[in-house]
C-alpha positions in Angstrom: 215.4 84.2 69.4 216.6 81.1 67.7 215.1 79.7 65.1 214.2 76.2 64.0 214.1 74.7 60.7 211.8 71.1 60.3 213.5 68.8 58.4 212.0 66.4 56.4 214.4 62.9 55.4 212.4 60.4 52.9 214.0 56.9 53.9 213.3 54.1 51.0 211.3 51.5 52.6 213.9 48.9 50.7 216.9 50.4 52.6 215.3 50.6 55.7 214.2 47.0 55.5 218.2 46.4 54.7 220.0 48.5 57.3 217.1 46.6 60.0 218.7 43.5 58.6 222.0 44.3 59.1 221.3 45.8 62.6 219.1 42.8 63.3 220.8 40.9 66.9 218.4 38.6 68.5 220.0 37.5 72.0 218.9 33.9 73.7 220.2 34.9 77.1 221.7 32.7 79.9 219.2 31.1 81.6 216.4 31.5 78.8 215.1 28.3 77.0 213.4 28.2 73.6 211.8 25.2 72.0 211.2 25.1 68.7 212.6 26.9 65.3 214.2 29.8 65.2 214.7 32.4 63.0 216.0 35.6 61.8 216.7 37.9 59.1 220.3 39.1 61.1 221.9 37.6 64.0 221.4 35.1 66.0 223.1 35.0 69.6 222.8 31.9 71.9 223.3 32.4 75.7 220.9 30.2 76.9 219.4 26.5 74.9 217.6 26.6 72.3 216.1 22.9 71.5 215.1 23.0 67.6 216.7 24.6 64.3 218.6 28.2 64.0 218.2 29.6 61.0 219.8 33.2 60.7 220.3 34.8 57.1 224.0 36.1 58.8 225.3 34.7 61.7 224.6 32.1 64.4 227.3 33.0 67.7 226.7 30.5 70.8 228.4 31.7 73.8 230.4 29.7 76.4 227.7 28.2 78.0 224.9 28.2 75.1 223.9 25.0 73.6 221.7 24.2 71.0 220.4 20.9 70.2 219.0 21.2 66.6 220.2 22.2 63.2 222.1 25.5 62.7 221.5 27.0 58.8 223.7 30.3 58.6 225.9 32.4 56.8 228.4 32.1 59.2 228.5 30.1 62.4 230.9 31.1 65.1 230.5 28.4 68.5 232.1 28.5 71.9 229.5 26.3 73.1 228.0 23.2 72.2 225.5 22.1 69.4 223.8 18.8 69.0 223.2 18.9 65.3 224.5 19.4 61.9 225.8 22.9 61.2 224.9 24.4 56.8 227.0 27.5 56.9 227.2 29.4 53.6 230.7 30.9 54.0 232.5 29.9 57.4 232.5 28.1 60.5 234.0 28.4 63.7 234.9 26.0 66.5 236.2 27.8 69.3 239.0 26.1 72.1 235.6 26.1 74.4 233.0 24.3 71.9 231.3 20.7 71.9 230.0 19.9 68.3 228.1 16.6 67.7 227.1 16.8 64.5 228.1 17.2 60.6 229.0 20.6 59.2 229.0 21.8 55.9 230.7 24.7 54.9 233.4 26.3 52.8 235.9 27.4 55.4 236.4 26.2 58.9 238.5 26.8 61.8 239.2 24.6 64.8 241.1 26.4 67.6 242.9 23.7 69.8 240.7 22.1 72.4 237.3 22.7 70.2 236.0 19.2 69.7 234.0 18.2 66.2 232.3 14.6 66.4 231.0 14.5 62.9 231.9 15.1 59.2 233.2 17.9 57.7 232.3 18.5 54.2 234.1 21.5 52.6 233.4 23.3 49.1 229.6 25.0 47.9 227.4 24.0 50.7 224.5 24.0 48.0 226.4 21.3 45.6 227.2 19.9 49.1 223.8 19.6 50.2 222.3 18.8 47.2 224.5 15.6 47.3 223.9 14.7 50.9 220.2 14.9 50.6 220.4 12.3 47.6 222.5 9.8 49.7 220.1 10.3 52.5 217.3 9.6 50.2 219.0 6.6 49.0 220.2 5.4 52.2 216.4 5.4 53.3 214.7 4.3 50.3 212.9 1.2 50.4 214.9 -2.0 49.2 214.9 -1.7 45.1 215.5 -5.5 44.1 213.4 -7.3 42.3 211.3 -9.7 44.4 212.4 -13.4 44.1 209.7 -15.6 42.1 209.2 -19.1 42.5 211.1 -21.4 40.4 210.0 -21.5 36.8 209.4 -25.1 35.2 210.5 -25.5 31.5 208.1 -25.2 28.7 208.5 -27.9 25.9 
């Protein structure tokens, strides 16, 4: 008669909060629409539409055929289909042959396979110095007019 040992593994809650975050795919697929924010601690795959934000804390993929109109905040974006929004990717970005981009991105490397399209700016270098920068020229660009307010004409005192 065999015999069976129990075996007891202790798992740190901290590294099974990691390995769920690396492990972590959440699929929007074909034919599914989400609106509203999104967001995830791992992946983030795009079949379907998603109208609103993406945040993922490591990737954002959206298939041939996925489109999201919102802003995409990554790690790393990798797009085959189209996005209507500005793109804030940590590390890299990349526009497959396939992909429609309208919007800016802001990254520190990209790559553009022939036939992906990008209507919008591309700001290379530390997204955070990056962003910092862009959210102070919005704020100036939509700050209410500064200048002093003209007076009436002042007569001469004698």
């Amino acid at each position: 008669m065999a015999s069976m040992t129990a075996v007891r593994t202790e798992i740190n809650p901290r590294d099974a909060r990691a390995a769920s975050r690396e492990a972590a795919l959440s699929v929007i697929a074909a034919g599914t629409s989400i609106v509203g924010e999104l967001s995830s601690d791992g992946i983030v795959k795009v079949e379907g539409t998603v109208i609103g934000s993406v945040r993922a804390d490591r990737q954002v993929l959206v298939a041939k055929g996925g489109r999201i109109e919102g802003d995409v905040f990554t790690r790393e974006a990798v797009v085959g289909g189209e996005i209507r929004g500005s793109i804030l990717a940590d590390e890299r970005v990349e526009v497959q042959a396939s992909s429609i981009i309208e919007g800016d991105i802001t990254t520190q490397r990209i790559l553009v396979h022939e036939g992906g399209e990008v209507n919008g700016h591309i700001r290379m270098g530390n997204p955070q110095a990056l962003t910092q920068a862009a959210q102070r020229e919005l704020a100036a660009a939509t700050a209410p007019d500064q200048r002093p307010a003209e007076s009436a004409p002042s007569t001469p005192v004698n």
